[in-house]
C-alpha positions in Angstrom: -17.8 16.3 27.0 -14.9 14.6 28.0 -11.7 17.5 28.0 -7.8 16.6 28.3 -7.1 18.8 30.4 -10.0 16.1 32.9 -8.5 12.5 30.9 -5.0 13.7 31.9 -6.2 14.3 35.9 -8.0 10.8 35.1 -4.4 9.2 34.1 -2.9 10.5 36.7 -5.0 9.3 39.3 -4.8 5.7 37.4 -0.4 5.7 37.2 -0.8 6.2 41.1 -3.2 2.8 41.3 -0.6 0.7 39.5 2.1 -1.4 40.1 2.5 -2.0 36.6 5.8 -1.4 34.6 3.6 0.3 32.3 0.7 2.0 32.0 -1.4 3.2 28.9 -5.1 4.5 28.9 -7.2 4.9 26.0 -9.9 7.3 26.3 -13.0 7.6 23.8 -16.8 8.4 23.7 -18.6 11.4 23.2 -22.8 12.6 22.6 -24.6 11.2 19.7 -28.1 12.3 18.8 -30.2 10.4 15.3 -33.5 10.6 14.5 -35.0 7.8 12.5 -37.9 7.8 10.0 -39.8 5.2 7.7 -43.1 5.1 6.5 -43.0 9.1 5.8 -42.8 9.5 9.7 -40.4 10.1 12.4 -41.0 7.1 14.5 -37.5 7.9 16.7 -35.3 9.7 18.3 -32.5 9.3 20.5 -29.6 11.4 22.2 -26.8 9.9 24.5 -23.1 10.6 26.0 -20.8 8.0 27.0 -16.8 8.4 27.7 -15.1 5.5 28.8 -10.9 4.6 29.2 -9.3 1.2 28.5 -6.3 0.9 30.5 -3.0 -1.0 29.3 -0.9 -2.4 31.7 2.7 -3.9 31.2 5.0 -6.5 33.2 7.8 -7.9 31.9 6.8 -8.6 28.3 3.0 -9.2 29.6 0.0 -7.2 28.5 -3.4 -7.2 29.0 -6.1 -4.2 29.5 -9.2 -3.7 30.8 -12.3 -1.1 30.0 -14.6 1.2 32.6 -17.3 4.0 31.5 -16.7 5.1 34.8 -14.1 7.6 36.9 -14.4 7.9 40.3 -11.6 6.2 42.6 -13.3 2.4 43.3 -14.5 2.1 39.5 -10.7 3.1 38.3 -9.1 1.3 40.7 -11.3 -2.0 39.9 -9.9 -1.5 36.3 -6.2 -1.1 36.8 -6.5 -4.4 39.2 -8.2 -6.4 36.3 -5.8 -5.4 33.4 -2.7 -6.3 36.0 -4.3 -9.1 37.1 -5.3 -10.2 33.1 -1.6 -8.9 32.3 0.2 -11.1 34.8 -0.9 -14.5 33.9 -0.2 -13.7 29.8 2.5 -15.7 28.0 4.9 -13.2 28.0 5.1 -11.7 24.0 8.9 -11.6 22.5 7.8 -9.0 20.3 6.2 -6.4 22.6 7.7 -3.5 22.6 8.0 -0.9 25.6 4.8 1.9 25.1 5.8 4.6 22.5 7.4 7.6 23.4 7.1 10.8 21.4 11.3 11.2 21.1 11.9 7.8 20.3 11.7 8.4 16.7 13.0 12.2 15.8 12.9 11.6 11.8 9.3 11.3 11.5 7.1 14.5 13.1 3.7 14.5 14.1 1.1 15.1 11.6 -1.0 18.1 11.1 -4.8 17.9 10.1 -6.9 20.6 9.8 -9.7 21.3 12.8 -12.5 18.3 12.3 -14.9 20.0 15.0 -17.7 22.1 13.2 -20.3 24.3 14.9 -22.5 23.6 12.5 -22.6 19.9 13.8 -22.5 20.9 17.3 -25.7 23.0 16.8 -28.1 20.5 15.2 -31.1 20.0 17.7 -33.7 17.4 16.6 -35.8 20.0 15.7 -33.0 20.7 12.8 -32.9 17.7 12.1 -36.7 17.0 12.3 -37.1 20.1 9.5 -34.7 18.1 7.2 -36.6 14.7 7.3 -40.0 17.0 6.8 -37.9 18.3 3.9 -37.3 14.3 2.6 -40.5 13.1 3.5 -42.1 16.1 1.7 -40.1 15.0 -1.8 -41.4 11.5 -1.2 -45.1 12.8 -0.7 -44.3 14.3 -4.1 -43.6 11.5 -5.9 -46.1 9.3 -4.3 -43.3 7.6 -2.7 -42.0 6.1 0.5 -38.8 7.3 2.2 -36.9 5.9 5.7 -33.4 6.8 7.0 -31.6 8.7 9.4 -30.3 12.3 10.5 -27.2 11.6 12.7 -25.0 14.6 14.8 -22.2 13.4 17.2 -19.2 15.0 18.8 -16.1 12.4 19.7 -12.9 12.1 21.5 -10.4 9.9 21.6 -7.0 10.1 23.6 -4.0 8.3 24.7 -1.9 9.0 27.3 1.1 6.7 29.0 3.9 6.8 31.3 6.4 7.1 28.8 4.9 11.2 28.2 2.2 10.5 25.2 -0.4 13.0 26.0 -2.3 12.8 22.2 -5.9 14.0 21.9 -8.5 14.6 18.9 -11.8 16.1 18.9 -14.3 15.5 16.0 -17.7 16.1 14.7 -20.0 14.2 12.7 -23.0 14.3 10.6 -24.8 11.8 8.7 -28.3 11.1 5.9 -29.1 8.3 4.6 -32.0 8.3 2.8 -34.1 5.4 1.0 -37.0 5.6 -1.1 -39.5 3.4 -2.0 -41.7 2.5 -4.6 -44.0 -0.8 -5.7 -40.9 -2.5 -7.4 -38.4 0.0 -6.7 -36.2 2.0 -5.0 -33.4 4.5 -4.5 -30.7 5.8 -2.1 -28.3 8.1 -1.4 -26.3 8.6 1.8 -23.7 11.5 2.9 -21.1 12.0 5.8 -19.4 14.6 6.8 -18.1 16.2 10.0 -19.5 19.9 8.8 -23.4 19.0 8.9 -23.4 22.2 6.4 -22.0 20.0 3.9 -24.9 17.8 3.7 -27.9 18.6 1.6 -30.7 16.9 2.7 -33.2 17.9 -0.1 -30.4 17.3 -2.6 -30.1 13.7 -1.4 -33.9 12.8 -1.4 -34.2 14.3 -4.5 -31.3 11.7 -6.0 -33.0 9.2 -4.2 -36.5 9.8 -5.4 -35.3 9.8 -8.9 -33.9 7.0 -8.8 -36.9 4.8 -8.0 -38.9 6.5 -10.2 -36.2 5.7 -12.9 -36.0 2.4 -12.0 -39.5 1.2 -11.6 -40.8 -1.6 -13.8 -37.8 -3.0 -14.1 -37.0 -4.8 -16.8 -34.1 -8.6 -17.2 -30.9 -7.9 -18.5 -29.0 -11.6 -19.3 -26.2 -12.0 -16.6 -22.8 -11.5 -18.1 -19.8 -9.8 -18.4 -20.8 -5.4 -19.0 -19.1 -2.3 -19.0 -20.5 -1.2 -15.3 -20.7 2.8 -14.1 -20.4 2.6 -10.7 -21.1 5.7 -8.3 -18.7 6.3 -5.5 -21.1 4.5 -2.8 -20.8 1.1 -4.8 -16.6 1.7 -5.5 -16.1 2.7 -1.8 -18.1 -0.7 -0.8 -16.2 -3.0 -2.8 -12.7 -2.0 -2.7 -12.6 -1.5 1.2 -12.6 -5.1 1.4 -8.7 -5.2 0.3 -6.8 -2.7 2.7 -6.7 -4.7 5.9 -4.5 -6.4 3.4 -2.3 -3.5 3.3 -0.9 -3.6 7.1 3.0 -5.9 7.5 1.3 -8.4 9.8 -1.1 -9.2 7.3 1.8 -10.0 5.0 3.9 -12.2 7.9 0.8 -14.0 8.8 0.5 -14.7 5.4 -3.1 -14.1 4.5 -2.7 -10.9 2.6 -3.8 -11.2 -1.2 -0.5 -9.2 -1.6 1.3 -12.0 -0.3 4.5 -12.2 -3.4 2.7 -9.3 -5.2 4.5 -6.2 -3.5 6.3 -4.0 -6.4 4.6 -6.1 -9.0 2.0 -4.5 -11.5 -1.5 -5.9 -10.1 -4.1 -2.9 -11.1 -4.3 -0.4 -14.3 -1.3 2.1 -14.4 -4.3 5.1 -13.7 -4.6 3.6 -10.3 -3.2 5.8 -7.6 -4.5 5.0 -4.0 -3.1 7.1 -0.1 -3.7 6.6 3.4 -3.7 10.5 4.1 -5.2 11.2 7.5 -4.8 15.0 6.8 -6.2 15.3 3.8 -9.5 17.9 4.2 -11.8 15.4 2.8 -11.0 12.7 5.5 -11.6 12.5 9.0 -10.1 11.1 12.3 -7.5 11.4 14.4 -3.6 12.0 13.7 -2.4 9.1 15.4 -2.9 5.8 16.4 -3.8 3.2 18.9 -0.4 3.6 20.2 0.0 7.7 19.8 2.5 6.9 17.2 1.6 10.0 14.7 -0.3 8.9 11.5 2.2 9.0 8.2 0.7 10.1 4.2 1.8 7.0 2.3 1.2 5.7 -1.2 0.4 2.9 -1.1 -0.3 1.8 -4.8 1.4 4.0 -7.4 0.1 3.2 -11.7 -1.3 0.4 -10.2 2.0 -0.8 -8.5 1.5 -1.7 -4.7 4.8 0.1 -3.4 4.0 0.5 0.5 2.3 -1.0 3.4 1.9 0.3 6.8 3.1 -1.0 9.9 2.7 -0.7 13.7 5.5 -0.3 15.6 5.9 -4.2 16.7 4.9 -5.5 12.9 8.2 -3.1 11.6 10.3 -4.9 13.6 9.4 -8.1 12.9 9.2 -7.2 9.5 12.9 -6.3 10.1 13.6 -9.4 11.0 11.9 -11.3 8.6 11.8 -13.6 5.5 9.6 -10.7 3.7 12.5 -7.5 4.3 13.7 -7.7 1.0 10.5 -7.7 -0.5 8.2 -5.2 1.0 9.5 -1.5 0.2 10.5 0.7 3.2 10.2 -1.0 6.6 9.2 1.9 9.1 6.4 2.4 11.5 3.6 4.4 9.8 1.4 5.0 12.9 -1.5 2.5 11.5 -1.5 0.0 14.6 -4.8 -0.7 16.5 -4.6 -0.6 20.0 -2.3 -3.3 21.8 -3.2 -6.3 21.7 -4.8 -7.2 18.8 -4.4 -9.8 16.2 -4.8 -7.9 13.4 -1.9 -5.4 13.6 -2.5 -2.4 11.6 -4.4 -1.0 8.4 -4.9 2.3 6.4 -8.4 3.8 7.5 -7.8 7.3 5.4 -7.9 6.0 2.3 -7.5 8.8 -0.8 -7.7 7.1 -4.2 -6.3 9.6 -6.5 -8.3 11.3 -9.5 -7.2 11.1 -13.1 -5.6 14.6 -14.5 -8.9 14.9 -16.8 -11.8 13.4 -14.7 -15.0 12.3 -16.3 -18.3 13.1 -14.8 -21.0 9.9 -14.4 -23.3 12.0 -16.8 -20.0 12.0 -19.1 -19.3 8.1 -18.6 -23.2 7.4 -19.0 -22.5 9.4 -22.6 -19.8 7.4 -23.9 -21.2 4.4 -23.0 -22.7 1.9 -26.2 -24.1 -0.6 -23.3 -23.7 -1.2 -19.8 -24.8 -0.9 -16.6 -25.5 1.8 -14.1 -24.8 1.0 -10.4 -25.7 3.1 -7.6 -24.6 1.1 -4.9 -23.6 -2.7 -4.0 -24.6 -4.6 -0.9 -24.3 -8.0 1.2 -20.8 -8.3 0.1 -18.4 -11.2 1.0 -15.4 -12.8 0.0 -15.3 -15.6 -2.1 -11.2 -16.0 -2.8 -9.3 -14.3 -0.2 -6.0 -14.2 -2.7 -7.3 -13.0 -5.7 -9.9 -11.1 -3.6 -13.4 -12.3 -5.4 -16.3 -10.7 -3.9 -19.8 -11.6 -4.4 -22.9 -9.3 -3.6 -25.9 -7.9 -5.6 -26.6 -4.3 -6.6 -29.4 -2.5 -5.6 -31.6 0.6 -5.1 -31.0 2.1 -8.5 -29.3 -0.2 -11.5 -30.3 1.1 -14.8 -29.5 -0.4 -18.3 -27.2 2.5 -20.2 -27.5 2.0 -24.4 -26.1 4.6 -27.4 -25.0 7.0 -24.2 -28.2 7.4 -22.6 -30.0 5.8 -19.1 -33.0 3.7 -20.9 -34.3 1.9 -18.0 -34.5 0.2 -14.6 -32.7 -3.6 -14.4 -33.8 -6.3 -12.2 -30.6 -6.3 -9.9 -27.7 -8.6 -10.3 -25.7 -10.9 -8.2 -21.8 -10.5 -9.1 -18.7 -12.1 -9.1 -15.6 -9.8 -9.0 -12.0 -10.1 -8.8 -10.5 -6.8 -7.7 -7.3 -7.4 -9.2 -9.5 -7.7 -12.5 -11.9 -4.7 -11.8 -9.0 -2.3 -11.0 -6.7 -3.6 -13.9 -10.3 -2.3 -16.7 -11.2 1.3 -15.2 -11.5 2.8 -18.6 -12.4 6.3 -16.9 -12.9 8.1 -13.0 -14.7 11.0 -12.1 -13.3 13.4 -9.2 -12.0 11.9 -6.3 -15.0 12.7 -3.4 -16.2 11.9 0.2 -18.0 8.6 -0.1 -20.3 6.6 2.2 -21.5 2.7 2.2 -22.7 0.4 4.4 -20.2 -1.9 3.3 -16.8 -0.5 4.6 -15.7 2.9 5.9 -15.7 6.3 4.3 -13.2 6.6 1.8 -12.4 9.3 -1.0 -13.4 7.6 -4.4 -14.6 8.5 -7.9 -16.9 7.0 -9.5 -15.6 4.6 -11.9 -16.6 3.1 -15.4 -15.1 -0.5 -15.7 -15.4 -3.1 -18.5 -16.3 -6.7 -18.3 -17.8 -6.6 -15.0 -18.8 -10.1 -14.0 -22.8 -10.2 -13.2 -23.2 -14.4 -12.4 -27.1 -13.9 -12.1 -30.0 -11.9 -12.0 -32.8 -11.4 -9.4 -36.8 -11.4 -9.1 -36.5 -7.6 -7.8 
């Protein structure tokens, strides 16, 4: 692995290539090891390391960068040449600001975050991980089923350093299961992520799965229609990521933000409560961003009010500057930006949606539920009206009709239409707030949720 103590002799070596005004380098990469099964069998596995640096160069209001996976002197000096040479025929960009410096902003300190590297990750071998998936496999011999997934470990770094004295670094483990099994007209799934691989429970999570085929199978049509829908984290996690790239300034100043005029209005039910917290202990990554500005907690919706967005350095100021300053809440860099450039400017990526002060269990929301629907997850997910953010996608592995309190039986899956200004404006009740993982949108921490008048448009033949 990659240490900082060798990316800072790296960076060194780079500031004496250039003739830049400027100079930034990115470092990331790591070792990554899966092993993949389907059919009951392991059928692959796989281990590799990569570190590579993307280096940033500046002239006179010109930027550009370029990337290498590879450090001795002609390999870095190749790359500084092509990010000058990229940088010097740039239009130059009135808004770029010189690279962040640690001192430029003394109110706001960096952020803490507790250690993200577990030795419980770092010690998975395959054959660990090969004993878990003959654990899985095992439960789906059980059931006379038919499971395929994944067992993922990795270790990552990522870094910044520049000439103006950012020397940021983060180390970070990773674990992952996803598990799907199979049956004649059926399925289940359950997936988990976490960087402590002790937190993942592999028999746990085959088991869920397995039960929910076998609950599901022979499924039977429900009518499409509007229903009181139970969905489990996975499916909330999927469906709401699609609105926070929506929450960064530039998103706002381009114009193509649904809260576009919406800021400090009431959009979603007052229990809805949503942070970016990049220390809380059930997220992950690193303190800072793609600038080494150190990552701030915000709230960003508080009873359903949106009250905050987050900015990059360059969106603040030209939020400063702007039709929109009036409009928007507090205008100061958050440490959300993406690497420079980029079109997109900044978003929250540690998103914390807070859980009510009595929290209802799915078993509890399933009880006080006449009729609806039970979802475990959503899928194939796109946008229909970026404004009043309607999504369409279909449920699947595991929808269950839910009648006088009590799951009664599988459902052929549904196609939906959603509004998330509609969805979050009817949760009628939230479990506890927990680590979640889709395939959809990046981890989050979400409850589950119980909503009314869910909008199903169609049903399917499966």
């Amino acid at each position: 692995m990659l240490t900082k103590d060798q990316a800072s002799t790296i960076f060194a070596r780079l500031k004496k290539l250039s003739t830049a005004d400027e100079i930034e380098a990115l470092f990331f990469g790591g070792k990554s090891a899966l092993t993949r099964f389907a059919n009951n069998t392991i059928h692959q596995n796989v281990a590799e390391e990569n570190h590579g640096v993307s280096v940033r160069t500046v002239f006179a209001g010109r930027t550009a960068r370029a990337t290498t996976n590879k450090f001795d002197d002609a390999s870095l000096q190749r790359v500084v040449q092509a990010s000058e040479a990229l940088a010097k025929v740039q239009h130059p960009d009135p808004d770029l600001l010189p690279l962040f410096s640690g001192s430029e902003n003394k109110s706001i300190s960096p952020t803490t975050i507790p250690s993200r590297s577990f030795e419980s990750t770092l010690a998975l071998t395959p054959e660990a991980r090969a004993q878990a998936v003959e654990q899985m496999i095992g439960i789906a011999k059980r059931h006379k089923l038919t499971a395929a997934g994944i067992f993922a470990n990795a270790e990552s770094i990522e870094g910044i350093f520049n000439s103006r004295g950012v020397a940021q670094w983060h180390t970070q483990t990773s674990s992952d299961i996803s598990v799907t099994m199979l049956a004649a007209d059926s399925s289940g799934w359950q997936k988990s992520n976490s960087p402590d691989a002790s937190n993942l429970d592999a028999r746990e999570l085959a088991e869920t799965a397995a039960q929910k085929a076998i609950g599901s199978a022979g499924p039977q049509e429900l009518p499409a229609g509007k229903y009181t829908v139970i969905l489990e984290p996975a499916a909330v996690l999927d469906i709401v990521g699609f609105m926070f790239y929506d929450f960064g300034g530039l998103a706002i100043l381009d114009q193509r933000s649904f809260l576009n005029d919406r800021i400090g209005k009431q959009i979603f039910g007052e229990n809805i409560n949503i942070w970016d917290d990049v220390a809380h202990p059930l997220q992950s990554g690193a303190p800072f961003d793609g600038e080494g500005a150190p990552r701030q907690r915000v709230q960003l919706v508080e009873n359903g009010i949106v009250k905050r967005l987050v900015y990059a350095r360059p969106t603040a100021e030209r939020m400063k500057r702007s039709e929109y300053k009036d409009q928007v809440g507090p205008i100061v860099p958050t440490g959300h930006g993406f690497p420079l450039p980029n079109e997109i400017g900044e978003a929250p990526l540690n998103i914390i949606f807070s859980e009510p002060k009595q929290p209802t269990s799915v078993d509890g929301m399933i009880a006080s539920t006449e009729r609806g629907v039970l979802v475990t997850r959503l899928w194939y997910i796109r946008e229909v009206d970026p404004y009043e953010k309607i999504l369409t996608g279909m449920t699947r592995d595991g929808t269950f009709l839910v009648e006088n309190g009590k799951v009664r039986h599988g459902l052929l899956n549904f196609r939906f239409n959603e509004s998330l200004l509609h969805m979050l404006s009817n949760v009628e009740q939230m479990s506890r707030s927990v680590r979640a993982s889709g395939e959809e949108s990046f981890d989050m921490v979400v409850p589950a949720m119980k909503v009314r008048d869910f909008n199903f448009t169609e049903v399917t033949r499966f």
